[in-house]
DOMAR-761282 format. One line per field, with one value per atom (N, C-alpha, C): atom name; x, y, z. Coordinates in pm, 1 decimal. Layout:
BEGIN
at	c(CA | ...) $
c1	c(X | ...) $
c2	c(Y | ...) $
c3	c(Z | ...) $
***
This chain:
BEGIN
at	c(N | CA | C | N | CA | C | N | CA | C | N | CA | C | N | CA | C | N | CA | C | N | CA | C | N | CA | C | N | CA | C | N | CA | C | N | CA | C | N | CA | C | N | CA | C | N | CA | C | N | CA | C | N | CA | C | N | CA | C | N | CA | C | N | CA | C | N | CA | C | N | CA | C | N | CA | C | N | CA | C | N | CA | C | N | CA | C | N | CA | C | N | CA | C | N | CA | C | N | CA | C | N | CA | C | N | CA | C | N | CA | C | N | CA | C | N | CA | C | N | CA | C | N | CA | C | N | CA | C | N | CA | C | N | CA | C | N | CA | C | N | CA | C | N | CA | C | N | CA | C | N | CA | C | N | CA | C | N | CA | C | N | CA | C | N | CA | C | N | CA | C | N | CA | C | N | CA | C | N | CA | C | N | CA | C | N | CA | C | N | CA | C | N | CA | C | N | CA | C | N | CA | C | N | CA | C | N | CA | C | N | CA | C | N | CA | C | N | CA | C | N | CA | C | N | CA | C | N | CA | C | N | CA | C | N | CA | C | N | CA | C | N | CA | C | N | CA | C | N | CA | C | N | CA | C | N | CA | C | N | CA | C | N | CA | C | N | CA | C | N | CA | C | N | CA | C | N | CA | C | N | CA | C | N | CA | C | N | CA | C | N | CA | C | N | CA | C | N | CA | C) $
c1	c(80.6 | 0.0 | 85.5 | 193.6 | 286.2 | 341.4 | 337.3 | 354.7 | 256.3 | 125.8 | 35.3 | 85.2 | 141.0 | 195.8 | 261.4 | 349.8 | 480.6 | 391.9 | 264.1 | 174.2 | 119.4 | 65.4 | -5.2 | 8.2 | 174.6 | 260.6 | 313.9 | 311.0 | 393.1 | 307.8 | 277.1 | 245.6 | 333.0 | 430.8 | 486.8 | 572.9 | 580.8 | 692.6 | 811.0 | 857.7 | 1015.3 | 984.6 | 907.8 | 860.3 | 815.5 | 787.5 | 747.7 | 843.3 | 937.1 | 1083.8 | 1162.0 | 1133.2 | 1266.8 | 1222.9 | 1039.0 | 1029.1 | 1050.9 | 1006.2 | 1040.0 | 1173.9 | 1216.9 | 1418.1 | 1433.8 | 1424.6 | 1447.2 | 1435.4 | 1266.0 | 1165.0 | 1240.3 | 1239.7 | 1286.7 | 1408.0 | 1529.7 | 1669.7 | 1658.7 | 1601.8 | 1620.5 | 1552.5 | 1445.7 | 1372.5 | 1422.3 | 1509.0 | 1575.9 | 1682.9 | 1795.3 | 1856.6 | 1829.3 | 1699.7 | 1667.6 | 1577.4 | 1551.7 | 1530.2 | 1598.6 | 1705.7 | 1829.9 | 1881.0 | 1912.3 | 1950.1 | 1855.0 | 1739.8 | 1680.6 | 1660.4 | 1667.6 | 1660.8 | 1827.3 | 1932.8 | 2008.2 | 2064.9 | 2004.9 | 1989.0 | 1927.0 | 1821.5 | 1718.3 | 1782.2 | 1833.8 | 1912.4 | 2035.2 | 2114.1 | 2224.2 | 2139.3 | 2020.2 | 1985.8 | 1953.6 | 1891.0 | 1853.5 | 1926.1 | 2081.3 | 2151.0 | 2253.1 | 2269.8 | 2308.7 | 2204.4 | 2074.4 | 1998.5 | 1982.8 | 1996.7 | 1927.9 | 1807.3 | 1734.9 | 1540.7 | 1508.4 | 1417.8 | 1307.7 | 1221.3 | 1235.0 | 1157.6 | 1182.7 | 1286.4 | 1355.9 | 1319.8 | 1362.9 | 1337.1 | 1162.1 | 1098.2 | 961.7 | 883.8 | 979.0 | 922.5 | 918.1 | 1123.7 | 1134.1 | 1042.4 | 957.5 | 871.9 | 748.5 | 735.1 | 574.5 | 555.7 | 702.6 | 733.8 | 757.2 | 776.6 | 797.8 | 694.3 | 579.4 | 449.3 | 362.7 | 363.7 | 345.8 | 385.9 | 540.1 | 580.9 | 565.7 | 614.3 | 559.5 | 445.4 | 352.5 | 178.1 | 134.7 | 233.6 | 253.8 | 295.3 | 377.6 | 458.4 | 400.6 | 284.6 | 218.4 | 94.0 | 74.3 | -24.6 | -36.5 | 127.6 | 173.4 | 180.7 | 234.4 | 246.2 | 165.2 | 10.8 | -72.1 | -128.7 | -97.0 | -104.4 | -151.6 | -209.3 | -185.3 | -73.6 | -106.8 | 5.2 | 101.7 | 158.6 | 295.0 | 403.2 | 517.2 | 643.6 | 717.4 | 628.7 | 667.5 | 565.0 | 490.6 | 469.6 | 488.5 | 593.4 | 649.5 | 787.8 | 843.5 | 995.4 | 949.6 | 811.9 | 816.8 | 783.9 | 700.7 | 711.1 | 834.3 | 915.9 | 1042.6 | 1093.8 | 1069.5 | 1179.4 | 1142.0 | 1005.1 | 1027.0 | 988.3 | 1029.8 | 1063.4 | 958.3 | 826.1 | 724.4 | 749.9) $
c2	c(-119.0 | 0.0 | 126.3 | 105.9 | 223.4 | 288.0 | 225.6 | 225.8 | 361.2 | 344.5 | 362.7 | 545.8 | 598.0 | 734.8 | 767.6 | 702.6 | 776.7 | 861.5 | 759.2 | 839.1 | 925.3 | 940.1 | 1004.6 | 1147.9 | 1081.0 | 1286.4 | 1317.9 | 1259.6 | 1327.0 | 1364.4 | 1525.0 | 1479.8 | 1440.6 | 1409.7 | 1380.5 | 1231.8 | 1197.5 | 1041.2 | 1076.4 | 1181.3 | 1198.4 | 1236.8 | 1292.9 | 1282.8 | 1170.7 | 1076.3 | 958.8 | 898.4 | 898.0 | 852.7 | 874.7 | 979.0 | 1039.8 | 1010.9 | 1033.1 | 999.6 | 867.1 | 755.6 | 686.8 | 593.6 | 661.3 | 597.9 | 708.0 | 773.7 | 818.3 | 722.1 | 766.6 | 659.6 | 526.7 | 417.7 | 315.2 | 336.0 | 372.3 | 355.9 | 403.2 | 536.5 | 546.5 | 410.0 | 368.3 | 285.3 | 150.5 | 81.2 | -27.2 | -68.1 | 74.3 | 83.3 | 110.4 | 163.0 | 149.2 | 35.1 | -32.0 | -149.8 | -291.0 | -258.8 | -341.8 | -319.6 | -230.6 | -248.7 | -265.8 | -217.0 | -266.2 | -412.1 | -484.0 | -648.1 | -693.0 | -630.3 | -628.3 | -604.8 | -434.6 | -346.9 | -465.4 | -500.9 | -553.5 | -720.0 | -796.0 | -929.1 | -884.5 | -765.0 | -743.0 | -711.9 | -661.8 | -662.5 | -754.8 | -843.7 | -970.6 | -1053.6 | -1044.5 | -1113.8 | -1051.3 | -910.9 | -885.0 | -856.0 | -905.7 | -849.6 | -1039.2 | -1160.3 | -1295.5 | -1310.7 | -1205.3 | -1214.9 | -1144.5 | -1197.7 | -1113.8 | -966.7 | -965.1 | -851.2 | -762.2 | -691.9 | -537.4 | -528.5 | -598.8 | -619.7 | -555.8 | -670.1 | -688.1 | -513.0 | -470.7 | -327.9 | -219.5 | -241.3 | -122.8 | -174.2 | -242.2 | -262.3 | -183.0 | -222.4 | -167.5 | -16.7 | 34.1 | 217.6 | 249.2 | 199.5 | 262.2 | 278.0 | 198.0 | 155.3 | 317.9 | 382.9 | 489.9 | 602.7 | 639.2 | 777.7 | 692.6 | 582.4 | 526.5 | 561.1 | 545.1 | 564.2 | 690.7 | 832.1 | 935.6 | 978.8 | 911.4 | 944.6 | 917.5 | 780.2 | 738.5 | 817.4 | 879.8 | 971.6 | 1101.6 | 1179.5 | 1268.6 | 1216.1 | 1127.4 | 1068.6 | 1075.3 | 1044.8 | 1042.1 | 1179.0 | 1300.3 | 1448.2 | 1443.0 | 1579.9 | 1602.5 | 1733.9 | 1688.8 | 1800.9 | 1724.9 | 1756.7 | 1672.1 | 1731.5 | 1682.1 | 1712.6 | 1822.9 | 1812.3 | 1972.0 | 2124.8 | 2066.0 | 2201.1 | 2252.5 | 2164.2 | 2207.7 | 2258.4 | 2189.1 | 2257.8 | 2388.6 | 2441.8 | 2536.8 | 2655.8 | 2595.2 | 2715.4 | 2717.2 | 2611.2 | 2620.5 | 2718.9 | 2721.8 | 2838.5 | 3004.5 | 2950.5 | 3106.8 | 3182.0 | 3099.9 | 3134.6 | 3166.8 | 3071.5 | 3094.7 | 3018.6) $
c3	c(0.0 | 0.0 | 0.0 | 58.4 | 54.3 | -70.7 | -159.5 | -342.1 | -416.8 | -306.0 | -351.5 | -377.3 | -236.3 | -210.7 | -261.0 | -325.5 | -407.9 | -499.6 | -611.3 | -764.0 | -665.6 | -530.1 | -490.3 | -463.8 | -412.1 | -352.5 | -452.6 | -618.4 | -688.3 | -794.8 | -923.0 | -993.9 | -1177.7 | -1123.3 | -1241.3 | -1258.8 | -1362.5 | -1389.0 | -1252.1 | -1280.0 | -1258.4 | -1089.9 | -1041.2 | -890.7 | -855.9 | -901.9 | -852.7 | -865.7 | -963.9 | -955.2 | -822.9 | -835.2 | -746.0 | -624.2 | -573.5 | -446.4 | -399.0 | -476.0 | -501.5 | -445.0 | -500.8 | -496.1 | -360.8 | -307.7 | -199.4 | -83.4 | -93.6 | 31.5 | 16.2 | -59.0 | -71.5 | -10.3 | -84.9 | -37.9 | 103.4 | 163.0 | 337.6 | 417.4 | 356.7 | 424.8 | 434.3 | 329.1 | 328.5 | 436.1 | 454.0 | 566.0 | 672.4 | 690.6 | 848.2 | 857.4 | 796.7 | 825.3 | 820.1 | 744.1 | 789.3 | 917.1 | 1003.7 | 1100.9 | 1223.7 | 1214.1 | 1303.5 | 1365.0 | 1293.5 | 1362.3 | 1432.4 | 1343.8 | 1392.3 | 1521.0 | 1577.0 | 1677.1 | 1797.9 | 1718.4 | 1817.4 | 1877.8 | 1762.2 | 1826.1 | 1923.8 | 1891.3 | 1966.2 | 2131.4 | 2077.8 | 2254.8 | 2320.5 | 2237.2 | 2298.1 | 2322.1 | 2277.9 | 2324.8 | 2483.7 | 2432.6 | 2597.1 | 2707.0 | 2651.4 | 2798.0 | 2816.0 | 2683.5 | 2720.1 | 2696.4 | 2688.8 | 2679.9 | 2554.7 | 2531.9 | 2409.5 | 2459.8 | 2580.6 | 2687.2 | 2675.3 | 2662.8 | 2598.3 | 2473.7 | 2369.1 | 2213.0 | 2183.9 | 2292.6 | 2230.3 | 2284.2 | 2409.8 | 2468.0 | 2363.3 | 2282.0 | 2152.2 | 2074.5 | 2029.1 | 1920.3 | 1932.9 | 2086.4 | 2107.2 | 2128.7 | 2218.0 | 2172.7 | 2055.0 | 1958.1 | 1837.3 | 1745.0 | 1812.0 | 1723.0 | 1706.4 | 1819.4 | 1827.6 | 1736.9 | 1768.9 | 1651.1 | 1514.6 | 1465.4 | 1327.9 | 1312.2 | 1387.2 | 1300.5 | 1299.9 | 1425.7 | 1367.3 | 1264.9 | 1218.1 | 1090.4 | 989.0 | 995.7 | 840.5 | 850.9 | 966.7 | 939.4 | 890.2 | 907.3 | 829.8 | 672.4 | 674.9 | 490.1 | 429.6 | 496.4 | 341.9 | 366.0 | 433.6 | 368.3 | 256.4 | 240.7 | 108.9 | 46.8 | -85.9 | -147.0 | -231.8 | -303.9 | -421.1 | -394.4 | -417.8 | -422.6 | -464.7 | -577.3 | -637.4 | -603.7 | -567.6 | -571.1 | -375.1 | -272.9 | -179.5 | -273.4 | -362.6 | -408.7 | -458.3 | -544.0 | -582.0 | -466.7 | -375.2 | -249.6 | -195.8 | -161.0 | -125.5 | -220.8 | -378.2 | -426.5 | -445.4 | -435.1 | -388.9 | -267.9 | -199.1 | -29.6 | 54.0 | -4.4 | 83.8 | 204.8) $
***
């Protein structure tokens, strides 16, 4: 469903490109390390109990965040207020 936002916030090929390859590439690496993050704790705390706590605090600002995402508005036309300094 997340696919769905890229055509949504952009209105052109090349904004959907670009948002696109953004969103993806940041999102790949923070999700590579997170399981990582999360086994290294579980191995110095021994339990799944810390691990399973960061999951359930994070559930929170994430669904803040996907609730900012489906905003509205496109890509470009924040770059064009960005350029002329609204």
């Amino acid at each position: 469903m997340i696919l769905v936002l890229f055509s949504r916030h952009a209105s052109t090929p090349a904004g959907t490109a670009a948002l696109s390859s953004f969103s993806q590439g940041i999102g790949y690496v923070l999700a590579c390390i997170g399981p990582f993050l999360l086994g290294a704790l579980k191995d110095a705390t021994g339990s799944f109990l810390w691990p399973i706590w960061i999951q359930l605090l994070m559930f929170v600002p994430l669904t803040i965040c996907g609730l900012i995402a489906i905003g509205s508005g496109t890509i470009e036309d924040e770059l064009e207020a960005t350029a002329s300094g609204q």
